[in-house]
C-alpha positions as semicolon CSV with decimal commas, in nm:
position;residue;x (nm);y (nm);z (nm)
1;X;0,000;0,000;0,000
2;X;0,120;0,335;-0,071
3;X;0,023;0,768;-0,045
4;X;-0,200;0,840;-0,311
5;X;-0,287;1,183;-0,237
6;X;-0,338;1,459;0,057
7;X;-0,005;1,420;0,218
8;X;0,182;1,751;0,339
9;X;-0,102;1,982;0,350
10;X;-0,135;2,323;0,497
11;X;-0,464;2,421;0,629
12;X;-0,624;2,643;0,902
13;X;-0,673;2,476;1,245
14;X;-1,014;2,307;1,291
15;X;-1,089;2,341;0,941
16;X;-1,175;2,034;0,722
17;X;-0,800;1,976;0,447
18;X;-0,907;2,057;0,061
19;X;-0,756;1,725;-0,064
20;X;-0,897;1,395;0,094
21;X;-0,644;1,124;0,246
22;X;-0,577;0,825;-0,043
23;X;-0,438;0,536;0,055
24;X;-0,376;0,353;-0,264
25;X;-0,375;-0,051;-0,210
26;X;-0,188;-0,324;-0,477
27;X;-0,050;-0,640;-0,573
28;X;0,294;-0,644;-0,610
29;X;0,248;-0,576;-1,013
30;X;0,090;-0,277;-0,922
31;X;-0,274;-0,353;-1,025
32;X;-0,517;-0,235;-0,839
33;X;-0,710;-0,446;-0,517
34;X;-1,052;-0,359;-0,365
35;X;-1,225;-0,465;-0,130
36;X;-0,888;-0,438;0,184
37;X;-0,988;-0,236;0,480
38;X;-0,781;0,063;0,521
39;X;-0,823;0,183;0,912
40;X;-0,708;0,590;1,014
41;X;-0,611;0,660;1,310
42;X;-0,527;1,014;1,426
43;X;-0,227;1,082;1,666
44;X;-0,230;1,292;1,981
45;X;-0,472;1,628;1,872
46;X;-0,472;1,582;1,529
47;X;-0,817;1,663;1,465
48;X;-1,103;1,423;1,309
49;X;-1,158;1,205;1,026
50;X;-1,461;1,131;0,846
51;X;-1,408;0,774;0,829
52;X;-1,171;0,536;1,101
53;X;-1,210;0,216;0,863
54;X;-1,285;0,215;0,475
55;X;-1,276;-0,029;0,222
56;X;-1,034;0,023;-0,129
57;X;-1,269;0,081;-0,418
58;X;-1,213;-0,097;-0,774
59;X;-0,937;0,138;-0,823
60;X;-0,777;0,035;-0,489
61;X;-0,816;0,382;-0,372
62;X;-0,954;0,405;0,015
63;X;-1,033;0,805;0,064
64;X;-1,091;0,953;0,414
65;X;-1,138;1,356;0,497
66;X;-0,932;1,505;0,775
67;X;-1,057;1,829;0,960
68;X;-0,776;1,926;1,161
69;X;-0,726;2,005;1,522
70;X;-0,783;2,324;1,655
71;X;-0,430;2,425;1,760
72;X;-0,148;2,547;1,494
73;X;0,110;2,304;1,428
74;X;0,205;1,977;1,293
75;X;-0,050;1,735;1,288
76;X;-0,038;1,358;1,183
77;X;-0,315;1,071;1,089
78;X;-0,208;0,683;1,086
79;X;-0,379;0,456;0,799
80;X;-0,303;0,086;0,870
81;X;-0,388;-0,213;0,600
82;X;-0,391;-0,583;0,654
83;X;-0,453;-0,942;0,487
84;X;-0,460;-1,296;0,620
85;X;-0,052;-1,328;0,578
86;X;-0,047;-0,999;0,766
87;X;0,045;-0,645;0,712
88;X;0,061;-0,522;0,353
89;X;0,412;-0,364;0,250
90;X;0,369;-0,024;0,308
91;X;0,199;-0,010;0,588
92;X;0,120;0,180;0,835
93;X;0,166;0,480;0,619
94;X;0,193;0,822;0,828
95;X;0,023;1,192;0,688
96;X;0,095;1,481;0,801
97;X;0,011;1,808;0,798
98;X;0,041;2,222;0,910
99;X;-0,208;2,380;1,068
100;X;-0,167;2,732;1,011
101;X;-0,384;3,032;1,134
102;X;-0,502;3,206;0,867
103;X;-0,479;3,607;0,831
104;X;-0,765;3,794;0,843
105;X;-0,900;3,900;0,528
106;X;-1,230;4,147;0,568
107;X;-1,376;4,311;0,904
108;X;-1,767;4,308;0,894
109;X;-1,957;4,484;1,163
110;X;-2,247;4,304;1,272
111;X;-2,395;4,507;1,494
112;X;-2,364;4,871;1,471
113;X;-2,373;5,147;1,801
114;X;-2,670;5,285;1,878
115;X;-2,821;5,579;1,676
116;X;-2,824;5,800;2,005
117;X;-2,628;5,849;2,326
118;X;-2,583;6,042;2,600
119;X;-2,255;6,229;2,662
120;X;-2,046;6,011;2,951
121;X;-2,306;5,716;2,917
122;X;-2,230;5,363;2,788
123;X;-2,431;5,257;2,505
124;X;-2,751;5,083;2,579
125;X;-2,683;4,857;2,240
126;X;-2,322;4,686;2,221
127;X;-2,092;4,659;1,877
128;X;-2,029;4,388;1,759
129;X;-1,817;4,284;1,459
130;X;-1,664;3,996;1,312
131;X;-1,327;3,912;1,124
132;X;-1,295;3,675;0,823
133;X;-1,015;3,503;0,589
134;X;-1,029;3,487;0,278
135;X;-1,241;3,164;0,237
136;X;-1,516;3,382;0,494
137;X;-1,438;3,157;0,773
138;X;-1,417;3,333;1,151
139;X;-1,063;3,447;1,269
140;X;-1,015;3,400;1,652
141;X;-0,791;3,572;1,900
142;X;-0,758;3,864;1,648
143;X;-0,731;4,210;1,860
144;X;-0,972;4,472;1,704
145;X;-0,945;4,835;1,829
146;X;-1,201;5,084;1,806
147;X;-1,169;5,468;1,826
148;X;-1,367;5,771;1,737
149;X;-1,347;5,838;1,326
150;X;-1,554;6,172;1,295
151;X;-1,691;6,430;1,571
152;X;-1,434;6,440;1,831
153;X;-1,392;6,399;2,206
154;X;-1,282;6,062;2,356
155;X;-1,418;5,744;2,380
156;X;-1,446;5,575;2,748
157;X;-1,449;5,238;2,806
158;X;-1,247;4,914;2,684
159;X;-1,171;4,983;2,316
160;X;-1,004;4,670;2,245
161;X;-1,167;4,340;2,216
162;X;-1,037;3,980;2,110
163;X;-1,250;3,764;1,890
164;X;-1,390;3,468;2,025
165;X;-1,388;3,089;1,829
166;X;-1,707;3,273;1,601
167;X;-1,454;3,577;1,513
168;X;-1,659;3,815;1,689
169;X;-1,545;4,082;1,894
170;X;-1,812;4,273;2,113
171;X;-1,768;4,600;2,322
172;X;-1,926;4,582;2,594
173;X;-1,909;4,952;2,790
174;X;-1,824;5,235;2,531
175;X;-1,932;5,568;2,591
176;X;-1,871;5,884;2,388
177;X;-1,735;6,194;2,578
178;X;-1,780;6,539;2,428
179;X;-1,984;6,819;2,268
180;X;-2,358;6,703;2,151
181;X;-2,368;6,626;1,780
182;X;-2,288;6,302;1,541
183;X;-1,987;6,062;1,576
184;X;-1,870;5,799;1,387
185;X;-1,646;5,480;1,528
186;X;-1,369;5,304;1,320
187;X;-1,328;4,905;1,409
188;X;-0,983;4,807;1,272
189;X;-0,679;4,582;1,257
190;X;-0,290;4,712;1,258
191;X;-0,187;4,421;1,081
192;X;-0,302;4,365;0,816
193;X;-0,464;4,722;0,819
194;X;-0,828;4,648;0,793
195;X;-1,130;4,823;0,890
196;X;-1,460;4,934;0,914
197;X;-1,668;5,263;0,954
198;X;-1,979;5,267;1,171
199;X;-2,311;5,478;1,100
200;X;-2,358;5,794;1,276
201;X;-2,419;5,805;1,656
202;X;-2,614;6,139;1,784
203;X;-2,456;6,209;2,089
204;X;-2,684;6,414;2,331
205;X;-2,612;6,558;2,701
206;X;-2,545;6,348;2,939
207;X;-2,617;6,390;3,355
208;X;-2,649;6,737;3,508
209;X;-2,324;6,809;3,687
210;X;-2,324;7,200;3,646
211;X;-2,574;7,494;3,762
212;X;-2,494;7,782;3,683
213;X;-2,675;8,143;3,708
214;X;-2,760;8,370;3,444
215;X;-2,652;8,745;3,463
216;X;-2,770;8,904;3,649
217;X;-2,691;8,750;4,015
218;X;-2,747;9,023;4,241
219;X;-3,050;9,318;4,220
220;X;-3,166;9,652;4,321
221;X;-3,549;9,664;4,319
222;X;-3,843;9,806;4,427
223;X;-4,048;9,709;4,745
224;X;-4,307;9,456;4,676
225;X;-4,214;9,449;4,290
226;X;-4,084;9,189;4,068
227;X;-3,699;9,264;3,918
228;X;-3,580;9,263;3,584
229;X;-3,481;9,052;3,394
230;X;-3,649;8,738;3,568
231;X;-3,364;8,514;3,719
232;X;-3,254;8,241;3,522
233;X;-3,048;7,944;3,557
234;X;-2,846;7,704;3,300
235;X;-2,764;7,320;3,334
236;X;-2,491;7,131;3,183
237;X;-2,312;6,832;3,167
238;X;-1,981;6,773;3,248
239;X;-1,828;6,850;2,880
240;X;-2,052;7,163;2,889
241;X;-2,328;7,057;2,700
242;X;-2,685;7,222;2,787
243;X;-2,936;6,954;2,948
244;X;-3,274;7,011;2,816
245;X;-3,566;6,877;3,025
246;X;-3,451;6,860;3,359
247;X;-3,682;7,055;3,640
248;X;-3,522;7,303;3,845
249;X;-3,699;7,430;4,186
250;X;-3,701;7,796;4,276
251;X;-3,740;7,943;4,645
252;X;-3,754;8,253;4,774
253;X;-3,706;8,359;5,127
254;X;-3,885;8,592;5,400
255;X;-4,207;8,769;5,221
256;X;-4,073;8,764;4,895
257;X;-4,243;8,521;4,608
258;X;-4,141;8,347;4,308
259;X;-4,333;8,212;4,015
260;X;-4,372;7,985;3,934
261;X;-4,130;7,776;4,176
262;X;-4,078;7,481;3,937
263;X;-3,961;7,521;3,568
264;X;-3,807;7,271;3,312
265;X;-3,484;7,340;3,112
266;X;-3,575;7,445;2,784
267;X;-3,301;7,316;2,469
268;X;-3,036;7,532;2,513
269;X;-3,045;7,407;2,888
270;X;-3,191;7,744;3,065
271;X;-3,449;7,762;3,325
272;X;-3,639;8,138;3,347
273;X;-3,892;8,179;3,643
274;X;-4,167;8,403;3,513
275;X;-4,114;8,675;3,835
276;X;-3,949;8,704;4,173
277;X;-4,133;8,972;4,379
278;X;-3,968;9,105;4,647
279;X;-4,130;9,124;5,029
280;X;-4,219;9,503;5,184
281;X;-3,924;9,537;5,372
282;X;-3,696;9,847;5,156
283;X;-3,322;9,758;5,279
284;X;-3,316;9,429;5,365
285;X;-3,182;9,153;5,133
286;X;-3,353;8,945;4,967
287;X;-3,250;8,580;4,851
288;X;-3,379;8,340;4,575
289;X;-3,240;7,983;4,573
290;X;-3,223;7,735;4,316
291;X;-3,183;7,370;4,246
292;X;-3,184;7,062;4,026
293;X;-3,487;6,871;4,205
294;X;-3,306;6,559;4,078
295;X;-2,984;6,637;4,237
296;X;-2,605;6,713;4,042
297;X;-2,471;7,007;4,116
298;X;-2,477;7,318;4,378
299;X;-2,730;7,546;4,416
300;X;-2,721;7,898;4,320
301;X;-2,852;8,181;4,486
302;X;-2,943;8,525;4,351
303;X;-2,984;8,836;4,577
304;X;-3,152;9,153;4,594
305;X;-3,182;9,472;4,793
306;X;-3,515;9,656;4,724
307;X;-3,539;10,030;4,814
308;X;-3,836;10,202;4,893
309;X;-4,137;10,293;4,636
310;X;-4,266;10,598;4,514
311;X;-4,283;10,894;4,814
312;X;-4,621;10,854;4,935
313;X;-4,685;10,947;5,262
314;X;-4,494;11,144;5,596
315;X;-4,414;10,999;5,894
316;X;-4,324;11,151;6,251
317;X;-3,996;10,975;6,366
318;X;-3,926;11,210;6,663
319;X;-4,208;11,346;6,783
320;X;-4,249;11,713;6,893
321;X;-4,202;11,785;7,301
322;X;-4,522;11,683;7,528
323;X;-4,519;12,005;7,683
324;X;-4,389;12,382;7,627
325;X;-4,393;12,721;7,725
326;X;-4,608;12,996;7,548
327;X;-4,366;13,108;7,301
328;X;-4,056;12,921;7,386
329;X;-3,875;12,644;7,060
330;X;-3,972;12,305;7,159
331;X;-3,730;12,173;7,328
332;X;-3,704;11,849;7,126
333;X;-3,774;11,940;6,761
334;X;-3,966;11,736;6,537
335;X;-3,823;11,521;6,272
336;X;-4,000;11,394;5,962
337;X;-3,985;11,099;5,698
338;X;-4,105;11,054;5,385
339;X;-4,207;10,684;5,307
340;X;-4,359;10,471;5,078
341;X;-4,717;10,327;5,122
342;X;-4,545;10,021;5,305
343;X;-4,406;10,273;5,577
344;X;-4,090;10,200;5,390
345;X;-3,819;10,536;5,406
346;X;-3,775;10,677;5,052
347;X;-3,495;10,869;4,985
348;X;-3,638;11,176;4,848
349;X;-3,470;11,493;4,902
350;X;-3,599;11,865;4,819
351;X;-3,910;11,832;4,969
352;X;-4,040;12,103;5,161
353;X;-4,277;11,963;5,513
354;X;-4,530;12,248;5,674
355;X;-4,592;12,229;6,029
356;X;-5,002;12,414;6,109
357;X;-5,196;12,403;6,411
358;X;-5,450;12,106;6,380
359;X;-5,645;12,177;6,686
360;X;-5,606;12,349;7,013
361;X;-5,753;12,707;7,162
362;X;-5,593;12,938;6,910
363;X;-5,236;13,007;6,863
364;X;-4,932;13,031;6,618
365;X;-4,612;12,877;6,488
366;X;-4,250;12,992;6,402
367;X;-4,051;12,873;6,209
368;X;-4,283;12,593;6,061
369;X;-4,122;12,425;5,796
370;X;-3,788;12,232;5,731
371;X;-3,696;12,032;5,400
372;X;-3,580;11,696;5,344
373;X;-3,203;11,575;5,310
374;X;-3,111;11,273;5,077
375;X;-3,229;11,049;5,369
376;X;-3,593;11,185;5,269
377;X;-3,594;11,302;5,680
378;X;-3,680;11,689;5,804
379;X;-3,556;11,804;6,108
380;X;-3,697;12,090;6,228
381;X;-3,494;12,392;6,405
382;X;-3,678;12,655;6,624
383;X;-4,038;12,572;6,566
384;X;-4,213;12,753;6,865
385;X;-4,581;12,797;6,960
386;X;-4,735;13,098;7,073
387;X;-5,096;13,121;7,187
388;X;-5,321;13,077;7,539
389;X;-5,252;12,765;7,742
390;X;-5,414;12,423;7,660
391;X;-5,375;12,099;7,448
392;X;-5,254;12,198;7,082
393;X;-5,181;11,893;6,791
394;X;-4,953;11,970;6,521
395;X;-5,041;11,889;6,134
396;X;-4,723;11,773;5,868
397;X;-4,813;11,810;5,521
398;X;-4,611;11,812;5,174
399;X;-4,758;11,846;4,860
400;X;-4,884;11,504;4,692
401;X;-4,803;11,340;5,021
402;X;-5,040;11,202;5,270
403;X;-5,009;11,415;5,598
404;X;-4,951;11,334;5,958
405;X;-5,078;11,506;6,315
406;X;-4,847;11,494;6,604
407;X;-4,890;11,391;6,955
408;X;-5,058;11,658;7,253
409;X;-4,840;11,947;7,344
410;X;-4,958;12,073;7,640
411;X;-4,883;12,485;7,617
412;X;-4,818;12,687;7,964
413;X;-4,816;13,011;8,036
414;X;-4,473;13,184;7,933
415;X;-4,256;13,448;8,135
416;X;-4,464;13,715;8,299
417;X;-4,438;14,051;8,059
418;X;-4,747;14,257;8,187
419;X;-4,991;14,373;8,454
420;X;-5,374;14,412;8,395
421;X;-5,654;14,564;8,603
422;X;-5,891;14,300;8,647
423;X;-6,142;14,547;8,841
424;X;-6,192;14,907;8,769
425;X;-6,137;15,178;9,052
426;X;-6,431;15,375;9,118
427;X;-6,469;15,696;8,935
428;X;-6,550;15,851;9,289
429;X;-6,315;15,892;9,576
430;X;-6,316;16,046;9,979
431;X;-6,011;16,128;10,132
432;X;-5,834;15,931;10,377
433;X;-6,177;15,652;10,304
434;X;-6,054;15,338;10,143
435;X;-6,111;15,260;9,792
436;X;-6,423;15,026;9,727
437;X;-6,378;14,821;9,520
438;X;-6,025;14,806;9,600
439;X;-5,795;14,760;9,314
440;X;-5,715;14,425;9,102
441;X;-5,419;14,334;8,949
442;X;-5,350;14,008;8,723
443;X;-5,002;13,878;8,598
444;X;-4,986;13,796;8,248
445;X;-4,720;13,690;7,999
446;X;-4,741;13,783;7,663
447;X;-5,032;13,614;7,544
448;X;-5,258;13,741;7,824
449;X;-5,206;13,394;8,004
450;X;-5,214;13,431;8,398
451;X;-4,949;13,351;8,501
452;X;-4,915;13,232;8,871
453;X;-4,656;13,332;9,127
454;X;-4,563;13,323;9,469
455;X;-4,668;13,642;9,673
456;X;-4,589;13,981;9,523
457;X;-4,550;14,321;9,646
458;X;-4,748;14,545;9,468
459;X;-4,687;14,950;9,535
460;X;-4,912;15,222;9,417
């Protein structure tokens, strides 16, 4: 028996050899004898054989297929032959052959990224592609590297994979880093170069990591008013891209009010309450505070410091002395403010406050009016009130403003100035015979007010 064919092959590992094993059997003239039972035996890991026993045909050919084993290297099948006088010449024969990766030939991707992603997020759908030789069979423990081919940024996760005994390589946690907009991955090979372009992946925003406040962040206002421009805020993600759709809580503090006090990002990220309103309190500042409801991020606060409204009213802040003499200055002047309607100061200088009598016996004023500095306050110097004793009130009025009336002042008698003949002397007189009625003297101070004393020595 002797090699007919299929000897000294090269093929790739686990893969069935092009040319079959022929063991050709004879007589010793070389003519062909069927019907002898060729057996195949393979050695060690030599792969399989389609047939371990086989009869020689008319031609004396006995034909088995060998699929190699699945590890490069040589690789060797037995075929053994026999007939009643024993083995034939020839036998056992040995074949051998290479097994021989073979190089990859074409990169196909069968399963493509996902049409959209979020910036910093793995995919929800994982790549897959496969690598081929030239006969389209699967090439394993090939290394295939992806990376970004159009759109820029970086791409996160494990970028090279190893294909597995289908020639598959999947990437299991990629995830696109950078602006919003379309990228495309390349899957390749270094050697040989090889590879393959993916479709377009819209990359979106990703999670909120940024809050930010629009311009501006701090306000002067008006008492009980909204500002302007409304506060605003912007969210982004960690590359910087706006994050549309996310709700963002306002609050306000004290007696101020915000509306409304939940708004959702529009596209370009931004979150615009429709008013903050400040309380009634002109001076004090105000604070607005806002937040991703989800969480990411730190809050931002905006702050204002309203000032009073439009002058409105007046407003006593020292009030005039309880009591006084008949034309002596009070001795603690009054001062006056001019507020808003919320009792708030407004600075509003220039503006010239009249003190009248509002009630009392009857009586005048010096000195009666004072203006207002920048404060929007009028402190009067000198005002005096002259007139018979009793319980006066003082009126404060300014044009267009809403007046104000002053405390009691109780009014005494001033410093004695005159005499006066209560009771007239008779017309008719005797000598040395006393006067009847006797004189009558009162003391008065300027006003005609008695004005009472301890005993006096009168002369005529």
């Amino acid at each position: 028996m002797r090699a007919g064919s299929g000897d000294a092959q090269t093929g790739a590992p686990g893969r069935e050899l092009p040319l079959p094993l022929n063991v050709v059997v004879t007589d010793d003239d070389n003519r062909p004898i069927p019907d002898v039972e060729v057996r195949f035996t393979v050695i060690g890991q030599g792969g399989t054989i389609s047939d371990p026993a086989i009869p020689s045909d008319h031609q004396g050919n006995a034909q088995i297929k060998w699929t190699l084993g699945t590890q490069p290297g040589a690789q060797t099948v037995r075929a053994v032959a026999t007939s009643s006088s024993g083995p034939l010449r020839g036998s056992p024969l040995t074949f051998t052959a290479q097994a021989v990766r073979p190089g990859p030939a074409r990169i196909l991707l069968l399963q493509g990224p996902p049409e959209t992603a979020q910036n910093g997020i793995p995919f929800d759908r994982h790549p897959v592609v496969a690598v081929l030789d030239s006969d389209n069979q699967p090439v394993t423990q090939v290394d295939v590297t992806v990376s970004l081919a159009s759109g820029g940024g970086t791409l996160d996760g494990t970028t090279t994979a190893s294909t597995d005994a289908a020639g598959r390589a999947t990437y299991g946690n990629l995830a696109i880093r950078g602006p919003t907009g379309p990228r495309t991955l390349r899957f390749g090979l270094a050697d040989p170069a090889l590879e393959i372009v993916s479709p377009a992946v819209q990359v979106g925003a990703g999670t909120a990591t940024q809050l930010a406040g629009k311009e501006p962040l701090t306000y002067q206002g008006t008492v009980s008013s909204p500002v302007s421009p409304a506060p605003s805020v912007v969210v982004r993600d960690d590359a910087g891209n706006p994050v549309p759709g996310l709700a963002i809580t306002f609050e306000a503090d004290r007696d101020g009010s915000v509306s409304p006090s939940s708004v959702i990002t529009n596209d370009l990220g931004v979150a615009q309450v429709s008013s903050w309103t400040l309380g009634r309190s002109a001076g004090a500042p105000y604070s607005l505070m806002a937040r991703i409801q989800s969480g990411g991020g730190d809050p931002v606060t905006f702050s204002a410091t309203p000032r009073a409204g439009a002058a409105g009213k007046l407003e006593i802040k020292v009030q005039p002395s309880p009591t006084v003499q008949n034309g002596a200055a009070l001795g603690r002047q009054p001062v006056i403010q001019v507020t808003d309607e919320l009792d708030n100061p407004a600075d509003q200088s220039g503006v010239a406050i009249l003190a009248t009598l509002s009630a009392g016996p009857a009586g005048t004023l010096l000195h009666a009016s004072a203006t207002t500095n920048s404060s929007g306050l009028a402190t009067f110097s000198g005002l005096s009130l002259t007139g018979l004793v009793g319980d006066y009130r003082l009126s404060f009025s300014a044009p267009s403003l809403a007046g104000v009336a002053s405390d009691p002042i109780s009014v005494a008698a001033g410093p004695p100035s005159r005499l006066a003949l209560t009771a007239s002397l008779s017309p008719d007189a005797r000598s040395r015979v006393p006067l009847s009625p006797q004189p009558s003297i009162q003391l008065q101070d300027a006003s005609g007010n008695l004005r009472r004393y301890g005993p006096l020595h009168e002369s005529l």
